[in-house]
C-alpha positions in Angstrom: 0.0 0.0 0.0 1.0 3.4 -1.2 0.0 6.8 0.3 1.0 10.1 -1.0 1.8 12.7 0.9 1.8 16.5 -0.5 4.8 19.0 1.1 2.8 22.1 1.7 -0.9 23.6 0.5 -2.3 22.6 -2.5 -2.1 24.8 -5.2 -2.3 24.2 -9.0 1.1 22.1 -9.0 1.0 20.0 -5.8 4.4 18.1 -5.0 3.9 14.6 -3.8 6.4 12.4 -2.3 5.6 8.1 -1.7 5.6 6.8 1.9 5.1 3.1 2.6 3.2 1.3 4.8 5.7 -0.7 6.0 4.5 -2.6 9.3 1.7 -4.0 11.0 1.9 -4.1 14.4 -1.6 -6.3 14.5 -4.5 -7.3 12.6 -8.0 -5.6 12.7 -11.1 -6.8 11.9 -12.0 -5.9 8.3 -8.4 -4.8 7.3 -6.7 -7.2 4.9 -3.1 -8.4 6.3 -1.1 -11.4 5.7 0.9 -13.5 7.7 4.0 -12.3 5.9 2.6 -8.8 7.2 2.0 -9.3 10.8 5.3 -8.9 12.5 6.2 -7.9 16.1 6.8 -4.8 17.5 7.3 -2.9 20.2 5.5 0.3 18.7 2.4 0.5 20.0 -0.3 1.2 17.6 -2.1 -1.4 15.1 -0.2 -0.2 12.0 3.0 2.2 11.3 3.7 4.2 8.6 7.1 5.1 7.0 8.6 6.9 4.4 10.4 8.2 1.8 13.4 6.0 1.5 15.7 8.9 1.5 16.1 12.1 2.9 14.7 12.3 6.8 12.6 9.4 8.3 8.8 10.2 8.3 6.7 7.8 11.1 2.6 8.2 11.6 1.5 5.4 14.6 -2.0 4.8 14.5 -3.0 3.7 18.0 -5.3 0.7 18.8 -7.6 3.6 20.6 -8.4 4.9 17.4 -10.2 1.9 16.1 -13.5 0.3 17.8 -14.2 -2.4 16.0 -12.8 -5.9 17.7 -9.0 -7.2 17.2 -10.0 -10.3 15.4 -6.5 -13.2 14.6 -6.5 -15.6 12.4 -4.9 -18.9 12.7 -1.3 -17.9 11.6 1.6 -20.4 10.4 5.4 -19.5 10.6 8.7 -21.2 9.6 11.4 -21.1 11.6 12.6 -20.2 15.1 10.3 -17.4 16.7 11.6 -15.4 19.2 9.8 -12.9 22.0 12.5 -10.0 22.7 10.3 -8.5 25.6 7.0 -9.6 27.3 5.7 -13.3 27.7 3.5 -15.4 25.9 -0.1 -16.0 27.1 -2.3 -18.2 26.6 -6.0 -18.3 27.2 -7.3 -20.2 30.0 -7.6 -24.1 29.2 -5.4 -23.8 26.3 -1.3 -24.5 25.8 1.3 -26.0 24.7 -0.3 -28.9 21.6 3.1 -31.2 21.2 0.2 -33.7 19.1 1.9 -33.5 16.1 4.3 -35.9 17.6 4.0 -39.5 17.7 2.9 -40.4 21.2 -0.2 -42.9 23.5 -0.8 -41.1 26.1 -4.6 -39.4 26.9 -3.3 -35.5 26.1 -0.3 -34.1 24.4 -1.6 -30.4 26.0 1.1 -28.7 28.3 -1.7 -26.2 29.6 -0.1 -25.9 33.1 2.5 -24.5 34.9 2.4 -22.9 38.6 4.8 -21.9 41.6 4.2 -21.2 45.1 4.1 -22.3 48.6 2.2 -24.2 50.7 1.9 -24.4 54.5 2.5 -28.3 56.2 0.5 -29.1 59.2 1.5 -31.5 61.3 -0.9 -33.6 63.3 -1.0 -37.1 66.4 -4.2 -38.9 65.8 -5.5 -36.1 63.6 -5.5 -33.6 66.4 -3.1 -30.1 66.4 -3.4 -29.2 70.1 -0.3 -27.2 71.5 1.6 -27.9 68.3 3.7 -24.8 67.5 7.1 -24.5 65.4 9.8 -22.5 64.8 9.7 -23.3 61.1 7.0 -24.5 59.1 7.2 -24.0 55.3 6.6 -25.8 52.0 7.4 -24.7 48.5 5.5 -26.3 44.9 5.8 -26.6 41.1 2.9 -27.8 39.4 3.7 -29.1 35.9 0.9 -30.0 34.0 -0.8 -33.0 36.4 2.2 -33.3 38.4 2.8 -31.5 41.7 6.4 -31.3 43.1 6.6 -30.6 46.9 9.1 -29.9 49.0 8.5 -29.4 52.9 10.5 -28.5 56.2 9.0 -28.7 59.7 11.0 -27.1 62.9 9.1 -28.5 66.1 9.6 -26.0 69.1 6.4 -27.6 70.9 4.8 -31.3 69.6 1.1 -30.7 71.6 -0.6 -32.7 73.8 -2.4 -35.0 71.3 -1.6 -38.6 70.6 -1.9 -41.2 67.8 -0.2 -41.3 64.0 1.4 -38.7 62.9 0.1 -37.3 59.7 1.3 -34.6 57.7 -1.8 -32.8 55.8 -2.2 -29.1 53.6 -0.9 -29.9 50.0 -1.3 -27.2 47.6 -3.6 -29.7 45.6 -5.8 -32.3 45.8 -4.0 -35.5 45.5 -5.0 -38.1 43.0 -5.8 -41.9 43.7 -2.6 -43.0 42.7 -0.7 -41.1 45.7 2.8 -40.9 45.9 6.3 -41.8 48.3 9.2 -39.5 49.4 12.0 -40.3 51.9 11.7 -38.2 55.2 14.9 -37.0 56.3 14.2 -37.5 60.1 17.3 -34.8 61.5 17.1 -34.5 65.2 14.6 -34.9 67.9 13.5 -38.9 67.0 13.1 -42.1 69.1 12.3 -45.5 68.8 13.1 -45.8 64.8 14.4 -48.9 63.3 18.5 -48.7 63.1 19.0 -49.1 59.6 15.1 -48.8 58.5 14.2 -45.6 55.8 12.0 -43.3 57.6 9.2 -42.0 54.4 5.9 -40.1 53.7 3.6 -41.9 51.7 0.2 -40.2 50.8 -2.9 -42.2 51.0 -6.5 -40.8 50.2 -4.8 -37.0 50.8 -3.2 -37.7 54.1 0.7 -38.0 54.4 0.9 -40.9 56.9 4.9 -40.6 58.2 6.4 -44.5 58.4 9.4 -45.9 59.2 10.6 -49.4 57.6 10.7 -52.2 60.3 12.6 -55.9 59.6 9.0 -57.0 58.8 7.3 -54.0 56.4 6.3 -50.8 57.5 5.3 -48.9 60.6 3.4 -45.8 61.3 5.3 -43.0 63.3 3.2 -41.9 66.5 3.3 -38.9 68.9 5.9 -41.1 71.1 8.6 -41.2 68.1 8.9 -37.1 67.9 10.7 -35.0 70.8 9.6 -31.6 71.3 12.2 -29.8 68.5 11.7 -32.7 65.9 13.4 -31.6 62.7 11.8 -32.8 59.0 12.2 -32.5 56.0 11.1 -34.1 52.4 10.5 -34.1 48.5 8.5 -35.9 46.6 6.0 -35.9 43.5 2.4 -36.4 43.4 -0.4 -37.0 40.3 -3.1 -33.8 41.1 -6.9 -35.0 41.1 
């Protein structure tokens, strides 16, 4: 496209000189582009206007407020690597990543999730909390897709008054059926564990039951194993409902 632009009032002889309209910043509705014409930018405005080739640079932005009618895109196809210079990429809710034009079996082929944050452990004896306080109690999270990746530290400055299995509850997410196993890393402030046995977390039904390996399977670990300034820590990975 061509637009010519006069260089003062017109009078009986007007001179004209060519700009271009060399960019488009983004499509609008009812304005013909093509893929070849859509290009990134960081001007801000829907299309940009330069010209001539010589002599002094000429630009005219016209701004997205100008128009009403609705941005409208189009599916678009492009060769080669693409690369974002400033800004992210974002997608709508529920959509993603679509890696199905490779072979593959499983049920989806859509990376649509990503996430991280923290969570806060809570540490319980026969599902009760009474007098339990800490000097550290934190938890951190990436969520990939299905798959939740926790990590979690527990300080003990008081373990409570309540008794029974200890039980470690508060994931970011909702655990799936198939549940999941980490090693605990049992610092200071245990008794009564099995010399030699791994001390773990397994999650059942959305509850962290903490275990300890005997000579004859596995054990729960009750208000009787944990001292006043029990120390804990553990990683592990979990399928999301």
């Amino acid at each position: 496209m061509t637009i010519k632009q006069h260089g003062g009032i017109f009078g009986r002889n007007p001179t004209f000189n060519t700009i271009t309209a060399s960019e488009f910043v983004g499509p609008v509705s009812g304005l013909a582009t093509t893929a070849a014409a859509l290009k990134s930018s960081a001007t801000t405005g829907l299309m940009q206007i330069t010209g001539p080739a010589t002599g002094a640079t000429r630009t005219m932005t016209i701004p997205d407020a100008n128009f009403t009618a609705a941005r409208t895109d189009a599916a678009q196809s492009f060769t080669g690597d693409q690369t974002l210079t400033d800004g992210n990429l974002v997608v709508s809710n529920g959509k993603g990543i679509d890696f199905s034009a490779t072979a593959g079996t499983g049920t989806s082929e859509l990376f649509d999730d990503y996430e991280e944050g923290t969570w806060t452990p809570e540490l319980s004896f026969g599902n009760g909390t009474t007098g339990i306080t800490y000097d550290v109690q934190s938890g951190n999270y990436v969520k990939i897709g299905n798959s939740v990746i926790i990590s979690c530290l527990i300080d003990l400055s008081s373990k409570g008054t309540d008794t029974g299995f200890a039980v470690i509850r508060g994931f970011p997410y909702a655990v799936g059926s198939d549940g999941a196993t980490g090693i605990l890393d049992t610092v200071t402030g245990f008794s009564g564990l099995v010399a030699g046995g791994a001390t773990f977390i397994t999650i059942s039904s959305g509850t962290g039951y903490i275990m300890n390996q005997t000579t004859t399977g596995r054990d729960f670990l009750y208000d009787t194993n944990f001292g006043n300034g029990a120390y804990l820590s553990f990683t592990l990975c979990y399928i999301a409902a």
